[in-house]
C-alpha positions, 0 to 999 in steps of 0.5 A: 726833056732831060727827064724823058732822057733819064728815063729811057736808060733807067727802064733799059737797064731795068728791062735787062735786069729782069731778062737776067732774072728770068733766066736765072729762075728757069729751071734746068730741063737737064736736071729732070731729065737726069731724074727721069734717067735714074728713074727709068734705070732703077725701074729696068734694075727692079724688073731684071731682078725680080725676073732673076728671083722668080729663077732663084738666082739672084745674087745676095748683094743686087738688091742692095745696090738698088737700095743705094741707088734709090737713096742717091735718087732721094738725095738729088744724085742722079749721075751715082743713082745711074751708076748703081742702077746699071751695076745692079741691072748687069748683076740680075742679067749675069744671075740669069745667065750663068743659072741658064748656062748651069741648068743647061750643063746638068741637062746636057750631063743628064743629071736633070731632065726637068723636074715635075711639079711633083717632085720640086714639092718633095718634102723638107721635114723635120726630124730630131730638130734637124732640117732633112731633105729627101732627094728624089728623081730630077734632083740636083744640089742646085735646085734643091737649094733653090728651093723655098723651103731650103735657102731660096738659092741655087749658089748655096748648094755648097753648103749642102755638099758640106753638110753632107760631105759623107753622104755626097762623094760627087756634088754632080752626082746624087741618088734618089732616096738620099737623106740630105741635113739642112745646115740652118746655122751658118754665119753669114761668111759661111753663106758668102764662101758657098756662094763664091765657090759656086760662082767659081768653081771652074770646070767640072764633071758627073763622077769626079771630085773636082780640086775646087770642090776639095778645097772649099771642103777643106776651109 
């Protein structure tokens, strides 16, 4: 009897334990969903910039970002991996957006009226070891550095408009028949001066030389 006694406690106790046990070694539904989060963030991230890259306006460093968000992933840092995700998604939303709103402006200003097939094909060639590029008609600054061919970026037609400061009294306004130089040799800062003057160049219009745009020119 006083055995039976002593056992009833001890498996009560044991009972317990194992409960205990059991809930320490459940896994935390949360956590896979923060997985599952990031994940799904990082995907929509890839999509919007891609689309962002097919217009040509991706911006140089969101592709980066989503590089840092995936290694947050690997490392089990969901709540940063997120946090990039999104920051990568908001820079792919706003490239499409402000290359619509340009395209639109030149429409609206007539320097554009769409390019045909023919003309985005126009040639980039050679010439004395020099990239020179011919304008023809449809052709803005924006979307011949746009181009494959040129940088494969529409925020780096400034370096165009430097290159070419000579030939180019108005950056909105250029002429079919034109000659444009190539600059292949500019260091990364050059690269990041004519993205950000593009981004914040400020108001403008067809046939003025914008204080902005003399500036850039003078640095």
């Amino acid at each position: 009897m006083k055995f039976n006694h002593l056992i009833k406690p001890f498996f009560i106790i044991m009972l317990i334990l194992g409960l205990v046990a059991g809930c320490a070694s459940t896994p935390d539904a949360g956590g896979g969903a923060d997985q599952a989060t990031a994940e799904q963030a990082i995907a929509d991230a890839k999509s919007t910039n891609a689309q962002a890259k097919k217009m040509g306006a991706e911006w140089r460093d969101t592709a980066k970002i989503i590089g840092k968000a995936e290694k947050a992933l690997e490392e089990g840092d969901y709540e940063t991996a997120i946090k990039l995700a999104n920051k990568a998604q908001r820079q792919a939303e706003n490239a499409m957006k402000q290359a619509k709103e340009q395209e639109a402006s030149l429409k609206a200003s007539g320097i554009i009226s769409g390019a045909t097939a023919s003309e985005d094909s126009a040639a980039s060639v050679q010439a004395g070891g020099a990239d020179i590029y011919e304008v023809v008609g449809g052709d803005n600054l924006w979307n011949i550095s746009a181009k494959d061919s040129i940088y494969a970026n529409p925020y780096q037609w400034p370096m165009i408009y430097k290159a070419n400061r000579s030939k180019i009294k108005d950056a909105d306004l250029i002429y079919a028949g034109q000659s444009f130089d190539i600059d292949r040799s500019g260091s990364g800062a050059d690269i990041d001066a004519a993205i950000n003057h593009a981004k914040t160049r400020g108001a403008w219009s067809v046939g003025a030389v914008e204080a902005s745009d003399e500036a850039y020119l003078a640095q």
